[in-house]
Backbone as JSON Lines, residues from 0, in Angstrom:
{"i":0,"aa":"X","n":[0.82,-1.2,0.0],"ca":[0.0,0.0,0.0],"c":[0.86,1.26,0.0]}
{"i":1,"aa":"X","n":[1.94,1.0,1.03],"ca":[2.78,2.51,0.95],"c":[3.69,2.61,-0.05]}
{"i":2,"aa":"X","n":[3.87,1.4,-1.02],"ca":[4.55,1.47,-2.42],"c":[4.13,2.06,-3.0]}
{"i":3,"aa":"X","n":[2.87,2.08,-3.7],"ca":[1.89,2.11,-4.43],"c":[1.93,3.66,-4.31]}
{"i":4,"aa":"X","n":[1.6,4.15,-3.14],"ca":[1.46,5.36,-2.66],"c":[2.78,6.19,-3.37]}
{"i":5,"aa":"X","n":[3.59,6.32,-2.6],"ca":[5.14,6.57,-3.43],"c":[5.21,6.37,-5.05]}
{"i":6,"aa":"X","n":[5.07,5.13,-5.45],"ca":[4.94,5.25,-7.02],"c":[4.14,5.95,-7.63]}
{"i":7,"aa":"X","n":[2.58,6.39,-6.77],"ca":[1.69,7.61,-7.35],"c":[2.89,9.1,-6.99]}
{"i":8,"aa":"X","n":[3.61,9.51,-6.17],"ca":[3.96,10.3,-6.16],"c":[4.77,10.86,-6.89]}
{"i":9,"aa":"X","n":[5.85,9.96,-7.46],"ca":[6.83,10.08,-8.24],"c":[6.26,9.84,-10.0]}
{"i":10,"aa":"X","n":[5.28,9.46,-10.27],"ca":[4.68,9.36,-11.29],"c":[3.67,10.8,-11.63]}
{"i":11,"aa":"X","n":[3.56,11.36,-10.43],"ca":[3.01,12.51,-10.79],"c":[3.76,14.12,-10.39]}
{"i":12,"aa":"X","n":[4.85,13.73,-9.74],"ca":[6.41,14.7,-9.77],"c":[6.78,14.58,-11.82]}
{"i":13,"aa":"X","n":[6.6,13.12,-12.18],"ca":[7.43,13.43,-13.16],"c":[6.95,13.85,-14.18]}
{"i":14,"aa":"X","n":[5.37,13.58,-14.38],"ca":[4.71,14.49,-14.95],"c":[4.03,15.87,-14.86]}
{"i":15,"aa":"X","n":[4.5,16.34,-14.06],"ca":[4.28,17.68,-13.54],"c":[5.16,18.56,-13.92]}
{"i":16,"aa":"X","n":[6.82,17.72,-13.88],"ca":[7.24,18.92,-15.06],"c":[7.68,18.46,-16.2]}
{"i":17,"aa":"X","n":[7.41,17.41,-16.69],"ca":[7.69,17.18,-17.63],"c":[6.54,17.01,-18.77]}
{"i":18,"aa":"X","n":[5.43,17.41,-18.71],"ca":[4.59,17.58,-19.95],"c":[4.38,18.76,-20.31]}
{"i":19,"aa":"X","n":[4.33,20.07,-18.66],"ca":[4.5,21.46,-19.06],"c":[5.55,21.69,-20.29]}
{"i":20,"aa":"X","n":[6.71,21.06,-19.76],"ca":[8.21,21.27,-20.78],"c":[7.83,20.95,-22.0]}
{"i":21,"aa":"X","n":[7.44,19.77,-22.39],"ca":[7.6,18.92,-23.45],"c":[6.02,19.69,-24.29]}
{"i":22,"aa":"X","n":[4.94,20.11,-23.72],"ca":[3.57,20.9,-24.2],"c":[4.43,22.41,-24.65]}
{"i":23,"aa":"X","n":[5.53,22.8,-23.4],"ca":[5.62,24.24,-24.2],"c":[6.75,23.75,-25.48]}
{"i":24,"aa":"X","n":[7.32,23.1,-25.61],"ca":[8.38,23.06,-26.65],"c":[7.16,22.62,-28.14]}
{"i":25,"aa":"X","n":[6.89,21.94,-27.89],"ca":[5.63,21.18,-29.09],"c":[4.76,22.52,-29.52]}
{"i":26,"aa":"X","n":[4.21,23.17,-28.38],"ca":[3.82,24.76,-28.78],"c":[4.64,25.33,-29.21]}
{"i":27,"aa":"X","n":[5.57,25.52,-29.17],"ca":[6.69,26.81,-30.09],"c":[6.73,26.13,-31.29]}
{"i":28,"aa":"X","n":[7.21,24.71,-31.76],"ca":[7.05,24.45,-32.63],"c":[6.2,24.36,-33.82]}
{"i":29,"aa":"X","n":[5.01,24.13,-33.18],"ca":[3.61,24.26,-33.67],"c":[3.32,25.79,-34.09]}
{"i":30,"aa":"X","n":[3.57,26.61,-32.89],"ca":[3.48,28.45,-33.65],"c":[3.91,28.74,-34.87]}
{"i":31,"aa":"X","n":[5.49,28.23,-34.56],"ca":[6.78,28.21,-35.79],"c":[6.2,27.76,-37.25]}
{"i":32,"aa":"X","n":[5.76,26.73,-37.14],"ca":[5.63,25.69,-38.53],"c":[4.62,26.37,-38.8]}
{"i":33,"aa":"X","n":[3.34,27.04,-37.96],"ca":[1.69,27.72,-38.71],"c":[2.27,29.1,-38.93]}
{"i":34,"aa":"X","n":[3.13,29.74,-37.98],"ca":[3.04,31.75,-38.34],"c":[4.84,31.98,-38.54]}
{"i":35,"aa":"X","n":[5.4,30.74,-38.22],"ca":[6.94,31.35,-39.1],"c":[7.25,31.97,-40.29]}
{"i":36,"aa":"X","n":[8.18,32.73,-40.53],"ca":[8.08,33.15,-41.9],"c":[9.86,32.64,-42.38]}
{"i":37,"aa":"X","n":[10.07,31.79,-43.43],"ca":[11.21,30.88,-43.61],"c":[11.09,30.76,-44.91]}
{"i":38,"aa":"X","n":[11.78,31.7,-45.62],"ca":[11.97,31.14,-47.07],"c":[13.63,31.74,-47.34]}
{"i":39,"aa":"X","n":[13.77,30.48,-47.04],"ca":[15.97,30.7,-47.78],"c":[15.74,30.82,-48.99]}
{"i":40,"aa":"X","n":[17.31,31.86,-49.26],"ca":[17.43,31.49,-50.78],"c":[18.99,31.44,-50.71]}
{"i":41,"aa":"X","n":[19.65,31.64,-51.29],"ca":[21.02,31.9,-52.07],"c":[21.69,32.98,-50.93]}
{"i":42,"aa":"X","n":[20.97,33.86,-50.86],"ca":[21.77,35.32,-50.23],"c":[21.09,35.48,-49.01]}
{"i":43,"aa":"X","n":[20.06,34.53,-48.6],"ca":[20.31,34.84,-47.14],"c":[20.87,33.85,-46.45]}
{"i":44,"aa":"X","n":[21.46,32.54,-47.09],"ca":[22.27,31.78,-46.57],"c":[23.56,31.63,-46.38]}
{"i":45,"aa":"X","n":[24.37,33.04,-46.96],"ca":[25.34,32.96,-46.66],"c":[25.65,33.8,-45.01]}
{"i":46,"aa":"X","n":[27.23,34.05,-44.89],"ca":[27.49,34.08,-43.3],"c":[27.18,35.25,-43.06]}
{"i":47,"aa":"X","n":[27.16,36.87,-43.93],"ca":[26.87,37.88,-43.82],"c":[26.0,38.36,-44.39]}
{"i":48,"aa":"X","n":[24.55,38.23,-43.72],"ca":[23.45,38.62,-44.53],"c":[23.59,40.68,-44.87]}
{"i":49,"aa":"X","n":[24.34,41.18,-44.1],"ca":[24.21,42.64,-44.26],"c":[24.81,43.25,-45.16]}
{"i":50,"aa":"X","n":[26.04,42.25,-46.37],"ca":[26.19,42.75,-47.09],"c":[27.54,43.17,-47.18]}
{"i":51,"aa":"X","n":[28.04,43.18,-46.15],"ca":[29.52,43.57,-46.03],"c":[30.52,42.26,-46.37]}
{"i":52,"aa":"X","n":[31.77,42.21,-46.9],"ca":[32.46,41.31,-46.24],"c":[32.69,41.24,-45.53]}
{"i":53,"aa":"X","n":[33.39,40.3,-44.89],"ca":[34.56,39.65,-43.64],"c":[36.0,40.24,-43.83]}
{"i":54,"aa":"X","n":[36.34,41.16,-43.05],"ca":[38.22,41.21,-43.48],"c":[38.51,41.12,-42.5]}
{"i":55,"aa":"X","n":[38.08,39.88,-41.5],"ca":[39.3,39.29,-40.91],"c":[38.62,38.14,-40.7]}
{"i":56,"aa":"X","n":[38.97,37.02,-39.59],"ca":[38.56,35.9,-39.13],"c":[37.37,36.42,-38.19]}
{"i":57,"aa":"X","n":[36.54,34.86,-38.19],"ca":[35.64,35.53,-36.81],"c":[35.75,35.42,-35.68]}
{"i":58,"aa":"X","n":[36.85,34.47,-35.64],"ca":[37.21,33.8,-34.3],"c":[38.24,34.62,-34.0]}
{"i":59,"aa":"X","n":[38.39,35.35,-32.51],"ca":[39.63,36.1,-32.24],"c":[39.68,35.67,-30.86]}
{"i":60,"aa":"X","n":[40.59,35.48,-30.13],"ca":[41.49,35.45,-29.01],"c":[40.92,36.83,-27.74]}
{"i":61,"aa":"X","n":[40.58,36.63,-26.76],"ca":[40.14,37.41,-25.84],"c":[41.13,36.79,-24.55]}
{"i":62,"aa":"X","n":[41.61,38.05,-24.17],"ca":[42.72,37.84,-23.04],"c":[41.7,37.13,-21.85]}
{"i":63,"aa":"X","n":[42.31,36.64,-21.3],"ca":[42.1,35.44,-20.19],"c":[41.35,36.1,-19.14]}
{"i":64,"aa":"X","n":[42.26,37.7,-18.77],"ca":[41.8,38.1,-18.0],"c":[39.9,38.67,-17.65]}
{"i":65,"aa":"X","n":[39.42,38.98,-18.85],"ca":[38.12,38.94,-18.86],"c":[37.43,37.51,-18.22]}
{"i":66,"aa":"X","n":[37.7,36.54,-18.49],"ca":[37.09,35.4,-17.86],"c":[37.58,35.28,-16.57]}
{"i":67,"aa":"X","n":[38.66,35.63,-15.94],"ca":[39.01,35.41,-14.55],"c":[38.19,36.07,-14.05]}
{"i":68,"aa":"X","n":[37.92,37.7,-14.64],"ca":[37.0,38.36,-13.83],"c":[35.29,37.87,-13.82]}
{"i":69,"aa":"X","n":[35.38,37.14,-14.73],"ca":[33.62,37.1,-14.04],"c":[33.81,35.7,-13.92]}
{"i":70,"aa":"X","n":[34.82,34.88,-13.53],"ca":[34.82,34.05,-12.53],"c":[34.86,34.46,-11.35]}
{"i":71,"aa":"X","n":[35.42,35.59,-10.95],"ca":[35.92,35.96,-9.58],"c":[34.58,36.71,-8.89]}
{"i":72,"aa":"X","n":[33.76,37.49,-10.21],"ca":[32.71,37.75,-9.91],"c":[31.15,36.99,-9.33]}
{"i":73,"aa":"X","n":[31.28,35.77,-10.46],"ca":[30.11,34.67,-10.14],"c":[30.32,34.1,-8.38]}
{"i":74,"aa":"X","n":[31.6,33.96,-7.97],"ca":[31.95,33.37,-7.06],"c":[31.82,34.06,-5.92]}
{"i":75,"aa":"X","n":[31.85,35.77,-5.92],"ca":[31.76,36.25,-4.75],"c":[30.21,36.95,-4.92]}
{"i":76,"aa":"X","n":[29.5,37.06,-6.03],"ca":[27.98,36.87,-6.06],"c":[27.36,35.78,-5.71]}
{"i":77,"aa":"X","n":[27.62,34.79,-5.94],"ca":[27.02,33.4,-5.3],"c":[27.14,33.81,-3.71]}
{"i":78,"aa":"X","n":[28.33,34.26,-3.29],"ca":[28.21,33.74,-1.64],"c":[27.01,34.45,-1.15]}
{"i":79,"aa":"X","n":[26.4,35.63,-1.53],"ca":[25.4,36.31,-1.23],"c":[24.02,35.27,-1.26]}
{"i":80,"aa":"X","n":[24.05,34.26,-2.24],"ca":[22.93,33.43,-1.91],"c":[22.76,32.75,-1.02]}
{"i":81,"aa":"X","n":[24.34,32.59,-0.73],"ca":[24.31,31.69,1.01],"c":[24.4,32.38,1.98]}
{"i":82,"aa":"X","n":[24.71,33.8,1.89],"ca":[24.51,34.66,2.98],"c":[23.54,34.54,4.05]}
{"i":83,"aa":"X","n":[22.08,35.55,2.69],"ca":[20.9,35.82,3.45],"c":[20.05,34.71,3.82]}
{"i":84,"aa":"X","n":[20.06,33.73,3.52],"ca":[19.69,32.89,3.82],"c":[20.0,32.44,5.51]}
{"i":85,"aa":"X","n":[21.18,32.45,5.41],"ca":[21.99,31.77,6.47],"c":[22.13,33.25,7.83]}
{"i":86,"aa":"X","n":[21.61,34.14,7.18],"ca":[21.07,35.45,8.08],"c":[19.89,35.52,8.84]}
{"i":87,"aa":"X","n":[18.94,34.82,7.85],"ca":[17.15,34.88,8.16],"c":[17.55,33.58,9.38]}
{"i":88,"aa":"X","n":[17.79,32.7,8.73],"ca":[17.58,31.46,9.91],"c":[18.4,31.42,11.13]}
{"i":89,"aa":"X","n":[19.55,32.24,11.37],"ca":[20.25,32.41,12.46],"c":[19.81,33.87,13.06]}
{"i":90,"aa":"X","n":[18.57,33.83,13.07],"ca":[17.63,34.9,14.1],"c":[17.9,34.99,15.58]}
{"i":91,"aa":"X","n":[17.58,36.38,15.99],"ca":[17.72,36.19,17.76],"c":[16.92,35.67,18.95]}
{"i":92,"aa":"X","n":[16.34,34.68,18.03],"ca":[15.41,33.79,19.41],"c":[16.08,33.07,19.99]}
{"i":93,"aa":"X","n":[15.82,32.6,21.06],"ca":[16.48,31.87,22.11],"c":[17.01,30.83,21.63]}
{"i":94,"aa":"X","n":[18.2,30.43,21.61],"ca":[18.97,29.17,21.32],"c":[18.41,28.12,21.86]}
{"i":95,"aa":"X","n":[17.9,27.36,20.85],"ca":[17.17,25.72,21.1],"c":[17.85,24.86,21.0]}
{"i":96,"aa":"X","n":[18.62,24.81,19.96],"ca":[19.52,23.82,19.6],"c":[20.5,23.92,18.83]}
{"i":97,"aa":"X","n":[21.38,23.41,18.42],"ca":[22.76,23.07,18.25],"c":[23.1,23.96,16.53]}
{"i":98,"aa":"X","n":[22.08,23.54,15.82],"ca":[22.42,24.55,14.48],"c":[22.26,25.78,14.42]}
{"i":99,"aa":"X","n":[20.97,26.52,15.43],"ca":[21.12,27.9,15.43],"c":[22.08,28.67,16.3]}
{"i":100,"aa":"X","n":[22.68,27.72,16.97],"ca":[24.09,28.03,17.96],"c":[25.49,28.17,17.2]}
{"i":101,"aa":"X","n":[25.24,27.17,16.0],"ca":[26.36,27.18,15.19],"c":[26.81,28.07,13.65]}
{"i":102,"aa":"X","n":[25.66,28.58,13.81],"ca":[25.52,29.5,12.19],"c":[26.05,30.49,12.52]}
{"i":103,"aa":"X","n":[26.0,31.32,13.33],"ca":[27.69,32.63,13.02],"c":[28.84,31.86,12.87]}
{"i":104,"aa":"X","n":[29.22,30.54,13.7],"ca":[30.24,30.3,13.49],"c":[30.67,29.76,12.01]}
{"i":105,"aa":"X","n":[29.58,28.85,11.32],"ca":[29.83,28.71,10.04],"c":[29.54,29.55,8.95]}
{"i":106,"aa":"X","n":[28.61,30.98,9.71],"ca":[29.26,32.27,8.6],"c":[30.45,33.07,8.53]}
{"i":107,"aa":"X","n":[31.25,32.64,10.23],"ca":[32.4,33.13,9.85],"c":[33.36,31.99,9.1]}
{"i":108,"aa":"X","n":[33.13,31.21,9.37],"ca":[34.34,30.3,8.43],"c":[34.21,30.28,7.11]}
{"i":109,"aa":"X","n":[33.21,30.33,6.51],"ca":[32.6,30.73,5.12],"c":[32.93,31.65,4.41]}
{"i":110,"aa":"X","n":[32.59,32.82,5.08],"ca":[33.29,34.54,4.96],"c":[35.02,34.31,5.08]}
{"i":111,"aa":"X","n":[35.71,33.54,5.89],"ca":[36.72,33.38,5.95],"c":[37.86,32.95,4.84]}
{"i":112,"aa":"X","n":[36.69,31.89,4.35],"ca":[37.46,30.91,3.59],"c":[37.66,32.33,2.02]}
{"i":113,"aa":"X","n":[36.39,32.44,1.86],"ca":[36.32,33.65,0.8],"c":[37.57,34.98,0.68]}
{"i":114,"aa":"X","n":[37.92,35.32,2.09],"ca":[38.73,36.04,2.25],"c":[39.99,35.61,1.97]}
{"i":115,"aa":"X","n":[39.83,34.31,2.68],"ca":[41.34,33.75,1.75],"c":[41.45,33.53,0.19]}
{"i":116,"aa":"X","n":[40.56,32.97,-0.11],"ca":[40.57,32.76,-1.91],"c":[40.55,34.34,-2.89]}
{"i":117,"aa":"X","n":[40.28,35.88,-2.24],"ca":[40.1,36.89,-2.45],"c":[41.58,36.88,-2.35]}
{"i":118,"aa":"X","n":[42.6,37.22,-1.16],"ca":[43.93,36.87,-0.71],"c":[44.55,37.02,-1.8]}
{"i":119,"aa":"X","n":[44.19,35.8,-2.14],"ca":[45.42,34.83,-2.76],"c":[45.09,35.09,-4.23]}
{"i":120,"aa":"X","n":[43.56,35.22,-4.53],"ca":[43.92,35.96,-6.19],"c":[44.45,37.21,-6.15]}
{"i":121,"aa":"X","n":[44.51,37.94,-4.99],"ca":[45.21,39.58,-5.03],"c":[46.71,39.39,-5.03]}
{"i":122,"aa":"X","n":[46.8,38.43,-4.75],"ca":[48.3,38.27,-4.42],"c":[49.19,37.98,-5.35]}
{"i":123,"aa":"X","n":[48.38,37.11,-6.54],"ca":[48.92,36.45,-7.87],"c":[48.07,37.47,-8.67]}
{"i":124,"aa":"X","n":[48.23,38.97,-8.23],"ca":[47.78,40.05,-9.59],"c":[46.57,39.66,-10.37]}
{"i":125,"aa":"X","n":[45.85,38.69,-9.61],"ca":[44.5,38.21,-11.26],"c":[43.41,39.85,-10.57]}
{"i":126,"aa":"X","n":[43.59,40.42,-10.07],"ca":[42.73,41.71,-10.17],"c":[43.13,42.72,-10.71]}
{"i":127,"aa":"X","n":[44.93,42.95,-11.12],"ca":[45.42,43.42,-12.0],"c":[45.56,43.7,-13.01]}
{"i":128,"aa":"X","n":[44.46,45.04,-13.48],"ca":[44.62,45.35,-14.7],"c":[45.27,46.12,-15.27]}
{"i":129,"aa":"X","n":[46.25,45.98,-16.86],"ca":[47.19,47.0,-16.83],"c":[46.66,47.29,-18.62]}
């Protein structure tokens, strides 16, 4: 009986998001194929429909340093998702038990660890722009 139960649950988790998905993709398609407007020819299939040539390659080389920075960025924006979170639930009500006793301490080690990985890219110049 409590199988049964569970297999209704997970049978209707998986269709819950998965026919929305699979109904909206079949709808776009369906829009596409009745109100698309798609007629190739010759000149709009090539790589520059505007008419210009190409005088150079399209592929060019972008210094590294742009990607360090919005690595360095994603990483110290993310911690903000674990912040407030970890702000709301370590509220000033009376200490009950053992995790709301322990959440400054694992926002300071958190904040900590960050400070070190901040450190140590300042240290090896990756915030150095010249």
């Amino acid at each position: 009986m409590y199988e049964l139960q569970i297999a209704q649950i997970i049978i209707f988790v998986i269709a819950g998001f998965a026919l929305p998905a699979l109904g909206m993709i079949g709808l776009s398609y369906l829009l596409q194929f009745l109100f698309g407007y798609g007629r190739p020819n010759r000149l709009k299939n090539q790589p520059y429909e505007c008419g210009m040539k190409p005088i150079q390659e399209a592929h060019m080389q972008f210094d590294i340093r742009y990607y360090l920075y919005a690595l360095l960025f994603i990483v110290f924006d993310i911690e903000i998702v674990f912040l407030i979170p970890w702000a709301l639930a370590s509220n000033s009500q009376p200490i009950r038990d053992l995790g709301r006793m322990l959440a400054p301490v694992e926002i300071t080690i958190f904040i900590a660890i960050l400070a070190v990985g901040l450190a140590y890219a300042w240290k090896k110049g990756a915030l150095k722009w010249e």
